[in-house]
C-alpha positions in Angstrom: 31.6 -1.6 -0.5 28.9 0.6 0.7 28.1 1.0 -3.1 27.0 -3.0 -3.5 25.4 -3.4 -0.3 22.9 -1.1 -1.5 22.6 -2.4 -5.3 22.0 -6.1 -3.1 19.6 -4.5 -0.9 17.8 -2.9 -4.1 17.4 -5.9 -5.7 16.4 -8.1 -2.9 14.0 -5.2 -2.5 12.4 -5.4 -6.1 12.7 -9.6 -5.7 10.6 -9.4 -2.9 7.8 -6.7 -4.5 7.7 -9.2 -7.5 7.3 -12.3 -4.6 4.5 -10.3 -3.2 3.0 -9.4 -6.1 2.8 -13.0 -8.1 1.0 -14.2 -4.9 -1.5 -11.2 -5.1 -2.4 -11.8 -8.6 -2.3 -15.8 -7.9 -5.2 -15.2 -5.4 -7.0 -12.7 -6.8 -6.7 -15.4 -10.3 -8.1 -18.0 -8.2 -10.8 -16.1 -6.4 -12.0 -14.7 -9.9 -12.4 -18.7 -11.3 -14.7 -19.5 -8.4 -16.3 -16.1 -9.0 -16.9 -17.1 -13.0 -17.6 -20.8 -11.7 -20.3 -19.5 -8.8 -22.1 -17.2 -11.1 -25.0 -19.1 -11.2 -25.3 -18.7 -7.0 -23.7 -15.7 -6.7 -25.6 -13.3 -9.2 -28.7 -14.7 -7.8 -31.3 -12.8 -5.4 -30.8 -13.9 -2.0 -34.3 -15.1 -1.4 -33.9 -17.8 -4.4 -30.6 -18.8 -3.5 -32.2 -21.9 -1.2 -33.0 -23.6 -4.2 -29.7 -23.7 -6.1 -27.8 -27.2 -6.2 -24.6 -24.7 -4.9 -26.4 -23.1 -2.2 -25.5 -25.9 0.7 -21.3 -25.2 -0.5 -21.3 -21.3 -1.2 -23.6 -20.2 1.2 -21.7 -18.4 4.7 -22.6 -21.0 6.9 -21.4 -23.9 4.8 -18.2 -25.4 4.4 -16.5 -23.3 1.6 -18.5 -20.0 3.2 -16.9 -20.7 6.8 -13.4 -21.8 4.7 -13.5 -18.4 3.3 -14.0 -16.5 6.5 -11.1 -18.6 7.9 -8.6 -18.0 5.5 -9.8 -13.8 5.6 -9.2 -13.8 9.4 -5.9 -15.4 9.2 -5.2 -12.6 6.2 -5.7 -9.8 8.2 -3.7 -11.7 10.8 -1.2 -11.4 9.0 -1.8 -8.2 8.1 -1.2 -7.0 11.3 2.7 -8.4 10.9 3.7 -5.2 8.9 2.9 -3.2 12.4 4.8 -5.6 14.8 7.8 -5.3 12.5 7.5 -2.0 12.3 7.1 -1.0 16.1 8.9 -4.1 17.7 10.8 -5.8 15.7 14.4 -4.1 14.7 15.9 -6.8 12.8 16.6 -7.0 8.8 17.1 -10.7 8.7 13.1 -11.1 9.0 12.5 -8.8 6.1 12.4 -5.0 5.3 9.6 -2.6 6.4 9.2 -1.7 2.6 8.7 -5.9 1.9 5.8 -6.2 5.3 4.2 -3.4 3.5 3.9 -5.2 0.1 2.7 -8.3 1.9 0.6 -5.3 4.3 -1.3 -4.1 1.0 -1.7 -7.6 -0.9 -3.3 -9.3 2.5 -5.4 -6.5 3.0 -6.9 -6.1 -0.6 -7.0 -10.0 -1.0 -8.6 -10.3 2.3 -11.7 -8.1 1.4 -12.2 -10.3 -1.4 -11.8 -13.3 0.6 -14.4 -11.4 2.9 -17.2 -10.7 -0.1 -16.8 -14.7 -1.3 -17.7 -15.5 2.6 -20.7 -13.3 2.8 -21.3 -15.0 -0.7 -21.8 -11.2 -2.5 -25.1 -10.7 -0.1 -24.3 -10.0 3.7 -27.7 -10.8 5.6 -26.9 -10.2 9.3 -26.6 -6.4 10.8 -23.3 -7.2 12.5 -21.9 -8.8 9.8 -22.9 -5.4 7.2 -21.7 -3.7 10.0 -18.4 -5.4 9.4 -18.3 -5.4 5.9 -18.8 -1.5 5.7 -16.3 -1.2 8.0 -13.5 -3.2 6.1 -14.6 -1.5 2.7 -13.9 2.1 4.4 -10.7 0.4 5.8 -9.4 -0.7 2.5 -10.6 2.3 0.9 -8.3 4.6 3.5 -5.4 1.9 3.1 -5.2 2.6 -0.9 -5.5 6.1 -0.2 -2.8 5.5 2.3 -0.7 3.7 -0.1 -0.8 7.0 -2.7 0.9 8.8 0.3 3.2 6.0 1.3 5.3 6.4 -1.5 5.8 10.3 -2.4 7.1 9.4 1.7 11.0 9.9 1.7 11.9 6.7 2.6 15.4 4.7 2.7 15.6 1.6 1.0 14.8 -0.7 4.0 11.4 1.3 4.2 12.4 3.6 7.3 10.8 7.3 6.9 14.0 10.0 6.2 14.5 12.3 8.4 15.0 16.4 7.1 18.5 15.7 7.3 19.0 12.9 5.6 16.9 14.2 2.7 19.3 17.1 2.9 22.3 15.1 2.4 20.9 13.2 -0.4 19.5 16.1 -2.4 23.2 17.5 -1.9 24.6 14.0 -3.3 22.3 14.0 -6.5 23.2 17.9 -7.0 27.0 16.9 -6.7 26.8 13.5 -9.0 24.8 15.7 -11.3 27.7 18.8 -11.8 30.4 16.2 -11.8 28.8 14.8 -14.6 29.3 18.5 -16.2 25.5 19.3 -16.0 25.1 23.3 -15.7 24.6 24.1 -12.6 21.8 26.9 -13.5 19.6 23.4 -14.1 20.3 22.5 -10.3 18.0 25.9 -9.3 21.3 27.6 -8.6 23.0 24.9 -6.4 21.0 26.4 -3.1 19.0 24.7 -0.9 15.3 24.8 -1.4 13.1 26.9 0.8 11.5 24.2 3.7 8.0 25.3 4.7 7.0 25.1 8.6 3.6 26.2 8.6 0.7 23.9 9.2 -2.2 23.7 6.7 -5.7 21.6 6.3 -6.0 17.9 5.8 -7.1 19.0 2.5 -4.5 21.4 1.9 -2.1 19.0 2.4 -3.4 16.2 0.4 -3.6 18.8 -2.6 0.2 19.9 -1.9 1.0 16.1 -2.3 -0.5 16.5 -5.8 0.8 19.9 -6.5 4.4 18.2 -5.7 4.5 15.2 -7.6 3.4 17.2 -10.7 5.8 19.8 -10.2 8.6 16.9 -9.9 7.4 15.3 -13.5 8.0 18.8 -14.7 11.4 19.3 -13.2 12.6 15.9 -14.4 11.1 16.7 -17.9 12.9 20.3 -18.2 16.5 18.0 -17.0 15.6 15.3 -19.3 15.3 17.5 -22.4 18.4 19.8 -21.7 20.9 16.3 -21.1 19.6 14.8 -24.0 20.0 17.9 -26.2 23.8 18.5 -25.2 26.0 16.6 -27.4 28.4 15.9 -24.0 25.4 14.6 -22.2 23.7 12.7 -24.3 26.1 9.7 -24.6 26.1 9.6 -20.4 22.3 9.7 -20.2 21.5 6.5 -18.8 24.0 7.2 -16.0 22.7 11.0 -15.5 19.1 11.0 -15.5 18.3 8.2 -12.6 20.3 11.0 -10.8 18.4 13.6 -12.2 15.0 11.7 -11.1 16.5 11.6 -7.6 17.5 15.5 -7.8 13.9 16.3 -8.6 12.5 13.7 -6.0 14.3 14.8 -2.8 13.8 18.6 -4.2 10.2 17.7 -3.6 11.1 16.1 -0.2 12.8 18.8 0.9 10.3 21.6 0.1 6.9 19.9 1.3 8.4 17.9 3.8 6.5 18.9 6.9 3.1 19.1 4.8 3.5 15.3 3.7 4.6 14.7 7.0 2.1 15.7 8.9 -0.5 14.6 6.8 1.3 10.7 7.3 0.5 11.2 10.4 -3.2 12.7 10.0 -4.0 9.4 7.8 -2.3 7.3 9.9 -4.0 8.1 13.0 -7.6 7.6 11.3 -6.4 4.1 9.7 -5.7 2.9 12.5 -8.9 3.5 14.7 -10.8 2.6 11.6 -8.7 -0.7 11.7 -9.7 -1.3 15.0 -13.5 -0.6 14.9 -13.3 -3.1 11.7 -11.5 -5.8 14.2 -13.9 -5.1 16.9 -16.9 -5.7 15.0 -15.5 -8.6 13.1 -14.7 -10.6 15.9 -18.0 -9.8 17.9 -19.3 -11.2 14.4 -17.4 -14.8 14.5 -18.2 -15.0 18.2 -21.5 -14.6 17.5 -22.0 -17.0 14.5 -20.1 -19.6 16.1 -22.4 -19.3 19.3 -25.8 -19.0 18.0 -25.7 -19.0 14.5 -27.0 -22.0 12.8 -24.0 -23.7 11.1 -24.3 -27.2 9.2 -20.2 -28.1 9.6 -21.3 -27.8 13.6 -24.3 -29.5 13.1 -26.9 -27.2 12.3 -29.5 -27.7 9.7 -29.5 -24.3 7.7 
């Protein structure tokens, strides 16, 4: 039973990355028509843009400008969703932490672009270069952010594992794995790797994150080649190496645990405050335009 809740919850999991992915790739399709369409305006110098027939519809102030600056507010909106769910929201039936941070990623990155159609390429105002700078250091932590995410020991519904858990499912793998008949000398011995406690650099632990996924290709490889060289292995290969993947995944876990931990929390904590200097100065930047800037859908002339 156990068994098929979680094959329903992976797939539901990998329906709803594909979900957040096809509307990603629709947006960023449609942002790169009006790109190719506005090419004209847009690869322009600013000072000669005035006298373009598009200049009164892609400019910032004008209707499709002010459209685009909508929809990017209500993106990053929603981007916020992935922390209420996260920090106040405890039920599954609205979607799994691992599906608000798809949806987290593809309204952020979608979002900038929105951003850069709004400030048509050419950001003129202090505030608003201000803001722009902020969201492209924002984005630019997020991706890095992302890299981290997922070497993260996570359970499917996208909680973070704790040293335990990853304990229990390194000993699963290892035990699937020598029922299976693979020799046990290929499972480091059968003992549990050695967890490291000590703190280390930012850097440091940004280079062990490296270090570790490399060494976990290598594991997998050196696993890979010895089951499909055995003659009683090979045949069971499709069943024995997603397990072997996994061995060589929570090995990793298990060893570097409280370096990718705390380095989680290092990037999270400078995301965040990033995040909220880029909301600060972006709303002081719509309050602003919509209370003395000159805009023609209110009226003004320019």
């Amino acid at each position: 039973m156990m068994e098929a809740v979680t094959t329903i919850t992976a797939r539901k999991r990998i329906l709803d990355f594909f979900v957040a992915l096809a509307i990603g790739l629709s947006a960023s399709a449609f942002l790169v028509v009006v790109f190719v369409w506005g090419w004209g305006y847009y690869g322009m110098p600013r000072l000669e843009r005035p006298f373009h027939p598009y200049h009164n519809f892609l400019r910032p102030s004008s209707l499709a400008g002010l459209l685009f600056g909508i929809i990017a507010a209500g993106l990053f909106v929603l981007n916020l969703g992935y922390l209420i769910r996260k920090r106040f929201i405890n039920l599954r039936y609205v979607g799994s932490l691992r599906t608000w941070m798809d949806f987290h990623v593809v309204t952020g990155l979608v979002g900038g672009g929105v951003v850069a159609f709004h400030a048509a390429f050419a950001p003129c105002s202090a505030l608003g270069i201000l803001a722009l700078v902020a969201l492209s250091i924002t984005l630019l932590t997020g991706i890095v952010g992302r890299y981290i995410y997922v070497h993260i020991p996570r359970s499917l519904e996208g909680r973070e594992l704790e040293l335990g858990q990853v304990r229990e499912q390194l000993d699963s793998c290892r035990e699937q794995l020598e029922q299976a008949g693979v020799n046990a000398r290929w499972l480091h011995e059968g003992e549990t790797p050695e967890i490291r406690h000590q703190r280390v650099g930012l850097a440091r632990s940004f280079a062990s994150l490296i270090i570790g996924g490399r060494q976990r290709r290598r594991d997998y490889r050196q696993l890979r080649r010895a089951v499909l060289s055995s003659s009683e292995l090979k045949p069971m290969a499709r069943q024995i190496l997603p397990v072997a993947r996994n061995f060589c995944r929570h090995w990793q876990w298990m060893v570097r645990y409280h370096e990718w931990r705390d380095l989680l929390a290092s990037w999270r904590f400078l995301h965040r405050w990033l995040a909220i200097v880029m909301l600060i100065v972006a709303s002081f930047h719509i309050f602003l335009a919509f209370r003395y800037a000159d805009l023609s859908v209110l009226g003004g002339l320019r």
